[in-house]
C-alpha positions, 0 to 999 in steps of 0.5 A: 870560524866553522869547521864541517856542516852536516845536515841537522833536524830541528832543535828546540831550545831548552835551558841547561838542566841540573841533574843529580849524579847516580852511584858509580855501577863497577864491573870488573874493575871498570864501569859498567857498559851502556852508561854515560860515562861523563861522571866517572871521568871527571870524578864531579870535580868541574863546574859544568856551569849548571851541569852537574856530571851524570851517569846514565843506564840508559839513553831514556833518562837523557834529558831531549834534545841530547844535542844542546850543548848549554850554550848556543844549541848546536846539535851534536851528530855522531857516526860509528865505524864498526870493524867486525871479524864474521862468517856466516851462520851456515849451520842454519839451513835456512842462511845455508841456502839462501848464501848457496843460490846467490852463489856462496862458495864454502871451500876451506881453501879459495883463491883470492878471485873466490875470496873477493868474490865472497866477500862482496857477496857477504857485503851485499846479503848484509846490505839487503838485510839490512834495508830489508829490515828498514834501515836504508844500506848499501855496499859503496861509500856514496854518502853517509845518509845510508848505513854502508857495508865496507871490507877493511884490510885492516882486520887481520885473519887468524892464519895457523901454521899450515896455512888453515883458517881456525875461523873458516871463512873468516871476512873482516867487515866495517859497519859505517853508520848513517849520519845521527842527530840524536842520541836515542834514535842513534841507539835504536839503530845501532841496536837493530842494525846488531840484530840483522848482523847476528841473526845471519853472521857469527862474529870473532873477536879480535885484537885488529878489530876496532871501534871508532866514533865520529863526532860533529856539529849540525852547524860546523865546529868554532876554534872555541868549541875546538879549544874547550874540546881538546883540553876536556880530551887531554884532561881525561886522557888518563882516564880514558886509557884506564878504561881501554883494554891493555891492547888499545893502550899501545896501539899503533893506530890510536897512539895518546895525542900527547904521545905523538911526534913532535907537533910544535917548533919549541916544545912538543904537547908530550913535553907540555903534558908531562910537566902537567902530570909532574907539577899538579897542574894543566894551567900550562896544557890550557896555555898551550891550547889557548895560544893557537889562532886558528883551527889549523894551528890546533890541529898540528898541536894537538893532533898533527897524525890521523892514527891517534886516540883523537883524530881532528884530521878528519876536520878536514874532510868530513867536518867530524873529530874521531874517537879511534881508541876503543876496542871491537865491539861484539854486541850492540852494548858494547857500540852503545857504550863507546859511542856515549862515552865520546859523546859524553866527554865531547858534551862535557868538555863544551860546557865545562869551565876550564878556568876553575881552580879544579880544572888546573889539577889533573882527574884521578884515574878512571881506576881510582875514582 
């Protein structure tokens, strides 16, 4: 069974490739940005059948095609959904008049018609910019073949007690990436697409804000690549918290898969989880896994709400799963760095061996390796 098609390049078929593991590089207690964070989860603990775990400082040391998969080459796509607090750079004269003669309108108060108002006005300048800049953008969710510049009500604005704005003319924006085959060129456009931003808009950083990454197959997902998927996440999972910020370890909107309400008629993926944690061993998550039938029984085991760390309802829709756990990012750094983390754990977690005696004992956390 399938799941999602998206639209792919041509991949060449290359043998798995055995690469060594570099030094751990740690700051501030948590691994450094811009690295690929499959080796500092699993610790090097799991038979990757030929692959060994490896960090990587930059997407050029990857080995191409990222996509492949060590087993039937179907190409990992990835998409980005990045929530932003901004305004614009109005003390540049030049951005301050170019938002005044297409109408900006820099009263501290404004009514909600004039803030509607400025906010698509924003959507549009950033919109043009961008495809100014060679990156195809637009304002409406037509398609994901263009970047889009969306609002989300989602972001909220710092409001003081008398009602004044700290940040003026605050408007939370979400970045919605195209679709990208490859994990180089994926970089490359995230980067230039943070270029165009900061060059005309500051951005605030906020606890509302998020980062959330969309995972596909250019030939839609198999329930065996769902299976090895959702027991790589769950076997991470501590480590993945480890590596969030306290505020995304209690979200609401990207509460642990294995603390969702109860999934299952019997046992529940939070009772399954616990017993693994307390006795040393994820033989009975892997069971619990390993029973479902089809996509859809996995689905309502393992994430039966949309607001959780992984969501697979997006399955459904757009043929993707969606990493919702990380923080907002504020450089183009930061994107990179969540964005190969999904990717890593996703591309682990297919190749990985999660019959080896290893495998049955959870990872030490992200902070103790």
């Amino acid at each position: 069974m399938l799941i999602g098609r998206y639209p792919s390049s041509p991949v060449e078929e290359q043998p798995p490739t055995n690469r060594s593991k570099i030094a751990k590089i740690m700051r501030n207690g948590q691994p450094k940005l811009n690295t690929l964070w499959l080796g500092v989860i699993t610790g090097g603990s799991l038979d990757t059948s030929g692959v060994s775990p490896v960090l990587v400082t930059s997407p050029s040391n990857l080995t191409p095609p990222f996509g492949l998969t060590y087993r039937n080459h179907l190409a990992i796509t990835f998409g980005v959904e990045i929530e932003i607090l901004v305004r614009p750079r109005l003390v540049r004269e030049d951005i301050a008049q170019e938002f005044a003669r297409r109408g900006w309108n820099n009263e501290q108060s404004l009514s909600s018609k004039e803030r509607r108002a400025n906010i698509m006005l924003l959507r549009q300048i950033l919109a043009s910019k961008l495809s100014d800049a060679g990156i195809p953008a637009h304002t409406e969710k037509q398609s994901y073949q263009k970047w889009t510049v969306d609002c989300d009500a989602s972001i909220v604005e710092p409001v003081e007690a008398d009602g004044s704005r700290p940040f003026n003319q605050q408007i939370g924006l979400e970045i919605i990436s195209s679709i990208q085959t490859s994990l180089n060129e994926g970089v490359t456009a995230i980067q230039n697409v943070w270029g165009v931003l900061t060059a005309i808009l500051q951005v605030k950083e906020h606890q509302s804000c998020s980062t959330h990454i969309h995972i596909g197959f250019s030939e839609g997902w198999s329930l065996k690549d769902l299976k090895r998927r959702a027991k790589g996440w769950f076997w991470v999972e501590r480590g993945i918290e480890a590596a969030m910020p306290e505020h995304r370890r209690n979200c609401v909107w990207a509460v642990p898969n294995h603390l969702c309400r109860s999934n299952n008629e019997n046992t529940t993926m939070g009772e399954v989880y616990a017993q693994a944690i307390e006795t040393s061993t994820f033989a009975s998550v892997f069971s619990f896994v390993d029973e479902v039938r089809s996509a859809e029984e996995l689905i309502v085991r393992a994430a039966p709400e949309r607001y959780l760390s992984w969501n697979l309802q997006s399955l459904k829709t757009y043929g993707t799963m969606e990493f919702r756990r990380p923080p907002q990012s504020l450089t183009a750094e930061d994107t990179v760095h969540w964005v190969e983390m999904a990717v890593g754990i996703v591309n682990w977690a297919l190749a990985a061996n999660f019959e080896d005696e290893k495998a049955l004992k959870p990872p030490p956390s992200l902070t103790s390796i």
